[in-house]
ZAKOLZA-955559 format. One record per residue (C-alpha): x, y, z; residue in three letters. Coordinates in pm, whole numbers. Example, Ala and Ser with C-alpha at 12.3 -4.5 7.8 and 13.67 -1.06 7.14 Angstrom:
BEGIN
{u:1230	v:-450	w:780	type:ALA}
{u:1367	v:-106	w:714	type:SER}
END
This chain:
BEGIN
{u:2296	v:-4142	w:-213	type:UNK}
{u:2223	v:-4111	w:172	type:UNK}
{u:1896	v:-4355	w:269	type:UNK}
{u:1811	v:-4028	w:392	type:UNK}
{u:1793	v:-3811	w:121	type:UNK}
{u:1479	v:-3732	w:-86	type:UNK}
{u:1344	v:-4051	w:-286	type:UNK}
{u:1151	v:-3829	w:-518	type:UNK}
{u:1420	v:-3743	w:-812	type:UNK}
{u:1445	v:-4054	w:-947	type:UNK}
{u:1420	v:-4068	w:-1377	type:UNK}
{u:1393	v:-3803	w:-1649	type:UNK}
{u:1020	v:-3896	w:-1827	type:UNK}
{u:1023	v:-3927	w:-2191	type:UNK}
{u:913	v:-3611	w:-2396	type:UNK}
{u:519	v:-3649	w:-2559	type:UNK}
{u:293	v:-3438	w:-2744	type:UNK}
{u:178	v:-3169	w:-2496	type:UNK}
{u:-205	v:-3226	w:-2476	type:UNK}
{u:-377	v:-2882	w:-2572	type:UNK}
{u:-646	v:-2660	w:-2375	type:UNK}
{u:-766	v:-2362	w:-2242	type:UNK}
{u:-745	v:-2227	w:-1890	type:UNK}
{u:-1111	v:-2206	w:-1823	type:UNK}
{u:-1070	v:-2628	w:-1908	type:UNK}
{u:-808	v:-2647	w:-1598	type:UNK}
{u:-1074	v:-2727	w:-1379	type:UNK}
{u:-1269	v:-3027	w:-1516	type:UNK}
{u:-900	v:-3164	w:-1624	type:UNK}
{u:-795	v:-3194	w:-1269	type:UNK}
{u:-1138	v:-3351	w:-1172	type:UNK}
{u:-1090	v:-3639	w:-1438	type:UNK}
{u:-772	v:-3684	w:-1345	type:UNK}
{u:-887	v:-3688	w:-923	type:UNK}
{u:-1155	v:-3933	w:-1092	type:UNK}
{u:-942	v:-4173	w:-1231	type:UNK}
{u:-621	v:-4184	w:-1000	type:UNK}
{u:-828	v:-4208	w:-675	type:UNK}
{u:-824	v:-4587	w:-682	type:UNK}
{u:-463	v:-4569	w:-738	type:UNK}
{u:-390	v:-4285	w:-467	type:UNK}
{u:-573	v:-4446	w:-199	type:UNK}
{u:-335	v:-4778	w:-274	type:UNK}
{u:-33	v:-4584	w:-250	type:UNK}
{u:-150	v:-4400	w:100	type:UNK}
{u:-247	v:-4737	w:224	type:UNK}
{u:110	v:-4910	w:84	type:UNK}
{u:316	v:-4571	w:266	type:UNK}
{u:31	v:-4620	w:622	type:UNK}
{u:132	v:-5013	w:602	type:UNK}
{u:503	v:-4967	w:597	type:UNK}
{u:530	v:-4683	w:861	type:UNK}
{u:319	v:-4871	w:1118	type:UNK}
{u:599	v:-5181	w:1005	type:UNK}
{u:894	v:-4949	w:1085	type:UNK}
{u:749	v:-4785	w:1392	type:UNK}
{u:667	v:-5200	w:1509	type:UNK}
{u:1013	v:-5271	w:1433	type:UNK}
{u:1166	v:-5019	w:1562	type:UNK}
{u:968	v:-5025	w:1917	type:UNK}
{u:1168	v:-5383	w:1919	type:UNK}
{u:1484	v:-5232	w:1854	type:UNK}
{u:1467	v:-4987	w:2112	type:UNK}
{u:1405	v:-5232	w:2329	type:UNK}
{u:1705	v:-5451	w:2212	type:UNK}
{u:1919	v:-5149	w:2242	type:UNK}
{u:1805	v:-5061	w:2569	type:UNK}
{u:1873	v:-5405	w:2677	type:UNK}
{u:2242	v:-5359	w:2570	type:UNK}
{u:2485	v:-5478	w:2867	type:UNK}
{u:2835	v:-5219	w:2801	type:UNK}
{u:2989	v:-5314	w:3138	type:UNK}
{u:3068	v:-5634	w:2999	type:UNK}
{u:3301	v:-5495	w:2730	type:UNK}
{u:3647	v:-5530	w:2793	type:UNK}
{u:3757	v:-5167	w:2748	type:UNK}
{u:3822	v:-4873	w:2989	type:UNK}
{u:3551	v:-4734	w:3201	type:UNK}
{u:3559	v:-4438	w:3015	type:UNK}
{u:3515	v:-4571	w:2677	type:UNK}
{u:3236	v:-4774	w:2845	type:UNK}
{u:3069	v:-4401	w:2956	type:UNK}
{u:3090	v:-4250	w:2614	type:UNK}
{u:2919	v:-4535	w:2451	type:UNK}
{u:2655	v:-4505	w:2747	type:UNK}
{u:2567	v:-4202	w:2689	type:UNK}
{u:2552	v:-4183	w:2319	type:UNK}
{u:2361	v:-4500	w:2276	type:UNK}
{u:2124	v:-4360	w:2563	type:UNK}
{u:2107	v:-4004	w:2361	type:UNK}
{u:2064	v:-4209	w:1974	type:UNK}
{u:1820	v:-4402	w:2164	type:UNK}
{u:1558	v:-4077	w:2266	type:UNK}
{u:1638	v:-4010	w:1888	type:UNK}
{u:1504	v:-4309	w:1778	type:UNK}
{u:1209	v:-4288	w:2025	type:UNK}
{u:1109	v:-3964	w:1911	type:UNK}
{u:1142	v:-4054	w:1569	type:UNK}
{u:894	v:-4324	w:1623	type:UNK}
{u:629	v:-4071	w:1833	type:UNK}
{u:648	v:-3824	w:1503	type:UNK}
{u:591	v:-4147	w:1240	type:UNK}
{u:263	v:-4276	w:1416	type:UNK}
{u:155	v:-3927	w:1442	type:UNK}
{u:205	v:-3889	w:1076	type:UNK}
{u:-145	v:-3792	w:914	type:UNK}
{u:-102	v:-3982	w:537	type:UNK}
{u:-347	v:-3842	w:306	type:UNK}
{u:-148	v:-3695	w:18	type:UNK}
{u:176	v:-3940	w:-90	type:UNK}
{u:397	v:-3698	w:-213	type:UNK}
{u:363	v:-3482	w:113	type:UNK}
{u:397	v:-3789	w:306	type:UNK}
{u:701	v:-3906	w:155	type:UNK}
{u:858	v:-3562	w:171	type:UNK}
{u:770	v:-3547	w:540	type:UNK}
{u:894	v:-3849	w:614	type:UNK}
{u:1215	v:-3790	w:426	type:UNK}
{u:1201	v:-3462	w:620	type:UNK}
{u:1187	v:-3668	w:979	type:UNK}
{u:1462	v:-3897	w:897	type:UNK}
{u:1725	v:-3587	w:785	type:UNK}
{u:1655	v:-3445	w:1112	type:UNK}
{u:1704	v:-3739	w:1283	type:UNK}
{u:2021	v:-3798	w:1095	type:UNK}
{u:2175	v:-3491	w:1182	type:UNK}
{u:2087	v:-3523	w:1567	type:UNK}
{u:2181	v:-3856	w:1625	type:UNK}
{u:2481	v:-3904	w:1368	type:UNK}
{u:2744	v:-3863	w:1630	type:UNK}
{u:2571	v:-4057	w:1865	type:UNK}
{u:2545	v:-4348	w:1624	type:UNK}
{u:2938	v:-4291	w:1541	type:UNK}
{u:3056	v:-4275	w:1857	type:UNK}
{u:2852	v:-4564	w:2013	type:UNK}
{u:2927	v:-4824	w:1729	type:UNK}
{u:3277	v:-4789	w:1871	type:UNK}
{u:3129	v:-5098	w:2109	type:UNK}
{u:2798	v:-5177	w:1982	type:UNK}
{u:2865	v:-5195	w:1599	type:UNK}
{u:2711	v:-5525	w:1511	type:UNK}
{u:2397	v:-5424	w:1733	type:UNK}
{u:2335	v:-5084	w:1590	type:UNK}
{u:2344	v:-5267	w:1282	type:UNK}
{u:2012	v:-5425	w:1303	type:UNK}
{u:1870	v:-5053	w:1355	type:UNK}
{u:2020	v:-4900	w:1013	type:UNK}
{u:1907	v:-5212	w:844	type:UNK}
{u:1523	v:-5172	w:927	type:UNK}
{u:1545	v:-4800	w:794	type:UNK}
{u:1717	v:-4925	w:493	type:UNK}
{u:1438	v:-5162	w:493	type:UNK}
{u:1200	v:-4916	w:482	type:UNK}
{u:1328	v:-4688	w:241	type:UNK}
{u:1379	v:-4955	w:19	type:UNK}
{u:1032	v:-5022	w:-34	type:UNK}
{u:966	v:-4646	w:-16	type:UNK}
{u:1197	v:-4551	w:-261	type:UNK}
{u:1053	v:-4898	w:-532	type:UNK}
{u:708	v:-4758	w:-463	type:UNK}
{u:792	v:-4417	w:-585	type:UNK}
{u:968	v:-4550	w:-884	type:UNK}
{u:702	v:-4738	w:-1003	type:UNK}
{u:457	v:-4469	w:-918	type:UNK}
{u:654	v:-4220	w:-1063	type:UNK}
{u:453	v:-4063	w:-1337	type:UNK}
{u:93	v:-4108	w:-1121	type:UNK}
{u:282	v:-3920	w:-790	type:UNK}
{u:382	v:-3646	w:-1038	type:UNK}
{u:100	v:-3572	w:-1135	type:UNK}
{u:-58	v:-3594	w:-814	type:UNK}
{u:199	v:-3338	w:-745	type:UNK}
{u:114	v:-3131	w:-1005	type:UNK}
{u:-268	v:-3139	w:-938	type:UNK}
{u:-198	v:-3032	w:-587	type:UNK}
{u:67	v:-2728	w:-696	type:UNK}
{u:-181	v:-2649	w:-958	type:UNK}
{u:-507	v:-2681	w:-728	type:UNK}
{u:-315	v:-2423	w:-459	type:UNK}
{u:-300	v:-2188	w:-710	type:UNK}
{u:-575	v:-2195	w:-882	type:UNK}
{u:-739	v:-2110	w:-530	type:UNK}
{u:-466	v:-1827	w:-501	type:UNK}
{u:-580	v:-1720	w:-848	type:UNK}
{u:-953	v:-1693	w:-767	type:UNK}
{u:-891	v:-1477	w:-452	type:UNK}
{u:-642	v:-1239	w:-615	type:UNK}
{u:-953	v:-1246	w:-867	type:UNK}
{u:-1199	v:-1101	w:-611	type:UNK}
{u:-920	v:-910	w:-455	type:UNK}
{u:-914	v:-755	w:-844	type:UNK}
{u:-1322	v:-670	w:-870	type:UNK}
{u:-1296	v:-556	w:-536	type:UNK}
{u:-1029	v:-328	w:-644	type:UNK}
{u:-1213	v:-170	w:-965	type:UNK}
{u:-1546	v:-162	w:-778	type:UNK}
{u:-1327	v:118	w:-540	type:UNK}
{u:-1144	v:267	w:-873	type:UNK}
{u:-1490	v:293	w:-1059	type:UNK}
{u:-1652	v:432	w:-742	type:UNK}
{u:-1385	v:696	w:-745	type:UNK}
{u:-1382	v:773	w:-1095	type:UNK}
{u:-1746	v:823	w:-1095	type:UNK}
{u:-1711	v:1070	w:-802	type:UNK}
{u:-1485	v:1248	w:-1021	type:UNK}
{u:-1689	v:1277	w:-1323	type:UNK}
{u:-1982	v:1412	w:-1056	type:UNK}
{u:-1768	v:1703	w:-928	type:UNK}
{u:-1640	v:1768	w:-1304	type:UNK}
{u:-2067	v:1802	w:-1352	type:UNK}
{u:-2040	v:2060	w:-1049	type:UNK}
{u:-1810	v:2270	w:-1209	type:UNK}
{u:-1900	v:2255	w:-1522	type:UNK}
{u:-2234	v:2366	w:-1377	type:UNK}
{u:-2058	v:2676	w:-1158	type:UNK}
{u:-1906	v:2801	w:-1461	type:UNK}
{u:-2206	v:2763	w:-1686	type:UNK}
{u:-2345	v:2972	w:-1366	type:UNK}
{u:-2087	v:3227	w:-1386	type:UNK}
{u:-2142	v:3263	w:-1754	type:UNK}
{u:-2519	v:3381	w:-1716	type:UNK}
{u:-2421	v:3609	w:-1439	type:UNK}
{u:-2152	v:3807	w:-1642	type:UNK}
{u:-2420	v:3826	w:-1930	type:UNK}
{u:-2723	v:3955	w:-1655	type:UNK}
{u:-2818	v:4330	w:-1691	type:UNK}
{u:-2776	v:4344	w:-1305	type:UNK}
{u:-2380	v:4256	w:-1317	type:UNK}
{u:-2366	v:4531	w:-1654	type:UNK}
{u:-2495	v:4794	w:-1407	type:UNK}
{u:-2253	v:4638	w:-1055	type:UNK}
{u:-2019	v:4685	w:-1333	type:UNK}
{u:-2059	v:5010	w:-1443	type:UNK}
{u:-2106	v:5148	w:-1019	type:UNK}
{u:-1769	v:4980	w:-981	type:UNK}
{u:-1621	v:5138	w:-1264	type:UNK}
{u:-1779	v:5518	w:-1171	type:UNK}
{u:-1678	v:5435	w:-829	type:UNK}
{u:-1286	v:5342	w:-934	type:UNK}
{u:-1316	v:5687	w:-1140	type:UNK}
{u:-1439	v:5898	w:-815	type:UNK}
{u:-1149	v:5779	w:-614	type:UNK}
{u:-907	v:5840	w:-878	type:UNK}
{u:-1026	v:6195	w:-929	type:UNK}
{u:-1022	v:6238	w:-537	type:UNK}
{u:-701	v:6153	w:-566	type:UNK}
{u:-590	v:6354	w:-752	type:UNK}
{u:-785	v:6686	w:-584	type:UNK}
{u:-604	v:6602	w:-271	type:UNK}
{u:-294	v:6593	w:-467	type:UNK}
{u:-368	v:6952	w:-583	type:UNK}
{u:-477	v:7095	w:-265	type:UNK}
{u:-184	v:6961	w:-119	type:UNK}
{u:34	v:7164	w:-382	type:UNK}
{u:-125	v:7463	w:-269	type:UNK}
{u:-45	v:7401	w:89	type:UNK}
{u:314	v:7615	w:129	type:UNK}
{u:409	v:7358	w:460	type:UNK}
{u:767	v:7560	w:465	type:UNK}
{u:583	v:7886	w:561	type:UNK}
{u:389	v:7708	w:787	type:UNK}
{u:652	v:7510	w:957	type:UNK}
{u:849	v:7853	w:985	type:UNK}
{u:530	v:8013	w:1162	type:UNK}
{u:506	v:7723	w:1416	type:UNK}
{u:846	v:7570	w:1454	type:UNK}
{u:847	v:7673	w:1834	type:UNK}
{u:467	v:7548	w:1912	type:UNK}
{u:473	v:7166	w:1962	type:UNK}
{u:124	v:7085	w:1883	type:UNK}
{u:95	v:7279	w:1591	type:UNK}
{u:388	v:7098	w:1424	type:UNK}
{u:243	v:6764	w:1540	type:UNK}
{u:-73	v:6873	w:1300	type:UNK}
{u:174	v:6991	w:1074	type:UNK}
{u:390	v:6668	w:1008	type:UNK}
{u:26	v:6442	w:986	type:UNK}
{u:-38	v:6657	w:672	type:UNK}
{u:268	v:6615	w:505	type:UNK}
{u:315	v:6284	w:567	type:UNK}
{u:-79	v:6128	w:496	type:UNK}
{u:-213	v:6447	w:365	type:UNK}
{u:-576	v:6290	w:307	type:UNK}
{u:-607	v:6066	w:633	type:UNK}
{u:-512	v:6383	w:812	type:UNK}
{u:-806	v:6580	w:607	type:UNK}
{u:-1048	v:6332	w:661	type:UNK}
{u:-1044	v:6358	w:1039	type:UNK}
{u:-1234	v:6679	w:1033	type:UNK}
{u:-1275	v:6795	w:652	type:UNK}
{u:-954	v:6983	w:687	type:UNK}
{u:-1090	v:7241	w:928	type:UNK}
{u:-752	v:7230	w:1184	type:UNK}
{u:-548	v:7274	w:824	type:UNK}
{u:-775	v:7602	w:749	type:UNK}
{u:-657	v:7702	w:1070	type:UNK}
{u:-337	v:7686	w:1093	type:UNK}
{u:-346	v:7853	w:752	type:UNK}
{u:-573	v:8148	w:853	type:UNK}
{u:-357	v:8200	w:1221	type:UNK}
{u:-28	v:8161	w:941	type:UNK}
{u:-212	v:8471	w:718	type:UNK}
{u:-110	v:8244	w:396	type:UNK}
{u:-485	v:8054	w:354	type:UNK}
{u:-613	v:8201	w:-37	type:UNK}
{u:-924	v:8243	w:-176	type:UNK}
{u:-793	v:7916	w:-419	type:UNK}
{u:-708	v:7687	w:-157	type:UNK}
{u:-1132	v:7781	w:22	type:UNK}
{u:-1274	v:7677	w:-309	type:UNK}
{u:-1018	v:7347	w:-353	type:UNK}
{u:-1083	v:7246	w:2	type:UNK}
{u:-1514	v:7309	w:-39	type:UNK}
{u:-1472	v:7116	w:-409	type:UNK}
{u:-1352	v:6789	w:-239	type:UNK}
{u:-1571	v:6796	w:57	type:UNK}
{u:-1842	v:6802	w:-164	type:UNK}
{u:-1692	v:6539	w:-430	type:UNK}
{u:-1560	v:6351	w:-100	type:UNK}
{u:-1954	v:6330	w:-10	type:UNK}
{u:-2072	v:6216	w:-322	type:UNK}
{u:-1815	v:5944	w:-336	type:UNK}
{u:-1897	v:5782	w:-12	type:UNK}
{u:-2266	v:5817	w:-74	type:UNK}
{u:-2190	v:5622	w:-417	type:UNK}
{u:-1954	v:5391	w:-281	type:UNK}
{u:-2140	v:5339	w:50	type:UNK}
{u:-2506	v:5229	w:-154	type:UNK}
{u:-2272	v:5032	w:-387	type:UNK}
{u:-2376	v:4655	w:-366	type:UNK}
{u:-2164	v:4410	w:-527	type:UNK}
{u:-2457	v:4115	w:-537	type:UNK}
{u:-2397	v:3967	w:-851	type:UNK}
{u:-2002	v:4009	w:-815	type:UNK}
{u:-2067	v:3797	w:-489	type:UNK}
{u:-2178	v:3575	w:-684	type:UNK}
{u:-1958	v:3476	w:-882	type:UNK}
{u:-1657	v:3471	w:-621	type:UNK}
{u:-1901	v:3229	w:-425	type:UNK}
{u:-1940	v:3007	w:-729	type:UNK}
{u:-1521	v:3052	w:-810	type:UNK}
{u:-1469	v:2917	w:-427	type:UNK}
{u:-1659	v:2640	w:-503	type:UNK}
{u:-1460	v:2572	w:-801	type:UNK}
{u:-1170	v:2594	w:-599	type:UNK}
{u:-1282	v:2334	w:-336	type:UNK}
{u:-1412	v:2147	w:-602	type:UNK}
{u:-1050	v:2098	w:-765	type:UNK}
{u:-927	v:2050	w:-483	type:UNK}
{u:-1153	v:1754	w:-349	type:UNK}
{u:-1091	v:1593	w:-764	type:UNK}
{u:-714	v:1627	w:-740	type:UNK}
{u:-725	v:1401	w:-399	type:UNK}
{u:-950	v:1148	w:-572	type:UNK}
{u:-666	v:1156	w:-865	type:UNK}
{u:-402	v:1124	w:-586	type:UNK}
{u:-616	v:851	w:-452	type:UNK}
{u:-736	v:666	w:-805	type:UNK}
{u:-336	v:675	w:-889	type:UNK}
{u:-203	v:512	w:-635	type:UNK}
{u:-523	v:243	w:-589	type:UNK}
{u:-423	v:183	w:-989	type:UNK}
{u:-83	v:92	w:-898	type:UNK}
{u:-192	v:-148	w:-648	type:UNK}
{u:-435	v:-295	w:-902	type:UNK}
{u:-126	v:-349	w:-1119	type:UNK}
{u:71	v:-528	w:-871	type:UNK}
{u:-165	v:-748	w:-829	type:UNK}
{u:-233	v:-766	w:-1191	type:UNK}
{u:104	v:-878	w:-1271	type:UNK}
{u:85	v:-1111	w:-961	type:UNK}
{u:-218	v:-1293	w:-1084	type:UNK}
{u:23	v:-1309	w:-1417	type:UNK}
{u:255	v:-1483	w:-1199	type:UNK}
{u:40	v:-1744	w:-1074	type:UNK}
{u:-106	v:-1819	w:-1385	type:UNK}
{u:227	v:-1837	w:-1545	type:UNK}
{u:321	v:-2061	w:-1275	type:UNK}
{u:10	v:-2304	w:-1339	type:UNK}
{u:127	v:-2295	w:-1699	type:UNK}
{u:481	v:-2407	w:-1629	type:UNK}
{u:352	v:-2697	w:-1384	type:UNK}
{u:112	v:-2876	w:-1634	type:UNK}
{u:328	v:-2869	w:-1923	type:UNK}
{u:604	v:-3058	w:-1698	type:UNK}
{u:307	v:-3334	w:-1726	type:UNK}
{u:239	v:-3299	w:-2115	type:UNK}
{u:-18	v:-3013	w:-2085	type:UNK}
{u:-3	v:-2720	w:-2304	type:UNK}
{u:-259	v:-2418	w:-2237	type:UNK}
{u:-332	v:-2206	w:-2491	type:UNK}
END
């Protein structure tokens, strides 16, 4: 295994009973166990602070020892003499750098510390790893003294963590567990938040139900009012009158022989005009002046009867009580009730949007539902790799 690689897998721990709790007991279990490892953490940071300011130390020597490194002495070709130059000059920055990032190194939880650290020397590895190759070509035995103070160093690193093993677990675990715990409590608020808004709209939907329930009840007493019996029964005598005007101008129209009248007037242009308006909207054609032009044409045409007088006099006066009828008709309580149906309408309208809206809040609720589910899953599966078991 590379001196570079992580020194945190180490041994397999040997299986015990799973101590027992509840979730709500997560909380004071982590502060016992902060409680009674502090002591122990502190010893470790200050052990992991003591041997990085050693390494940094020793390495500020070595860099100077390397820098101090005569190549033109060497009895090879210039050349060869370059290349080494220049890669012991480029592993050098490496190893300068390397020392800048370890003193800046803030040590206040070991497991992050060592994985950081482990994390500084890979990267350093794979930058200067050529360099180191191609410069021991020369400077071996030299170079030598650098890879023995990291091995130095990881040495101890890697004896710490072994006998620290359990304890930097769990101080692992605590920390994993701590994160989300937090994560848990604001997906928590994020939650009550969340139903505050669903209840909010659910009420507002249960109000406008109210309103309608209210328009109806509204419509109800205005079909059963004496007032809408008697719109009713104008509407219905009105419906009649047209019906039976209808069918008066239907009859008057039979009477009308337009072939002998077309035959009297097929050469005068203005006469036909009035002519073709009767037969094609007999009653429109009436109504612009009671039919007096059609009297006309029939009196100049010597076909008018005595029957078609008494039709025509029938539905003007018929046509006049109609109009008077339908004219004084008002339709208040009708009104009404199509006001109170629009409502409805708008009503519904504004409730299905709130169900459009209360659906898809819902499914965001359950996303982060069955995220919360995650998280607390994933507390679970942390604590019983340390022997915890919650119920």
């Amino acid at each position: 295994m590379s001196i570079f690689e992580s020194v945190m897998n180490l041994f397999k721990k040997e299986e015990k009973e799973p101590e027992k709790m509840g979730f709500k007991g997560i909380d004071n279990w982590i502060k016992d166990n902060d409680s009674k490892g502090k002591e122990k953490l502190d010893e470790i940071i200050e052990f992991i602070k003591n041997e990085v300011w050693v390494l940094a130390n020793s390495l500020t020597q070595n860099i100077e020892s390397l820098k101090g490194i005569n190549i033109e002495n060497k009895k090879v070709e210039q050349r060869a003499k370059f290349i080494v130059k220049q890669n012991l000059d480029y592993y050098v920055v490496g190893l300068e750098k390397l020392m800048k990032d370890l003193k800046k190194l803030d040590v206040k939880d070991a497991n992050e510390s060592i994985e950081e650290i482990n994390n500084l020397f890979i990267e350093f590895d794979k930058k200067t790893n050529m360099n180191f190759q191609k410069a021991t070509f020369l400077i071996g035995k030299e170079l030598e003294e650098t890879k023995k103070i990291i091995s130095e160093f990881f040495k101890n690193l890697k004896v710490n963590a072994k006998k620290n093993k359990e304890f930097l677990e769990m101080q692992r675990v605590m920390t994993v567990v701590k994160c989300n715990l937090y994560k848990k409590n604001g997906l928590k608020e994020i939650i009550s938040e969340m139903n505050k808004g669903i209840d909010g709209k659910s009420e507002e939907i249960v109000v406008l139900k109210k309103e309608i329930k209210k328009c109806r009840d509204f419509i109800k007493d205005v079909k059963k009012s004496k007032d809408y019996d008697k719109e009713l029964k104008s509407r219905r005598e009105i419906v009649d009158m047209e019906q039976n005007l209808v069918k008066k101008f239907g009859e008057l129209r039979g009477l009308v022989d337009f072939k002998s009248l077309s035959g009297v007037f097929h050469s005068n242009k203005k006469e036909m005009g009035l002519i073709k308006e009767y037969e094609s909207n007999f009653r429109d054609a009436f109504d612009l002046n009671s039919g007096e032009d059609l009297i006309g044409l029939l009196n100049d045409a010597k076909i008018n009867s005595e029957e078609i007088g008494l039709k025509v006099e029938e539905i003007k006066e018929f046509d006049g009580e109609f109009v008077m009828l339908r004219d004084g008709f008002k339709d208040k309580e009708s009104k009404k009730i199509v006001d109170k149906e629009s409502e409805i309408e708008k009503l519904n309208h504004k409730i299905s949007e709130l169900e459009y809206e209360l659906s898809r809040k819902n499914r965001k609720l359950e996303k982060v539902y069955e995220e919360e589910k995650e998280v607390v899953e994933k507390i679970k599966v942390e604590l019983f790799g340390v022997g915890v078991l919650v119920e």
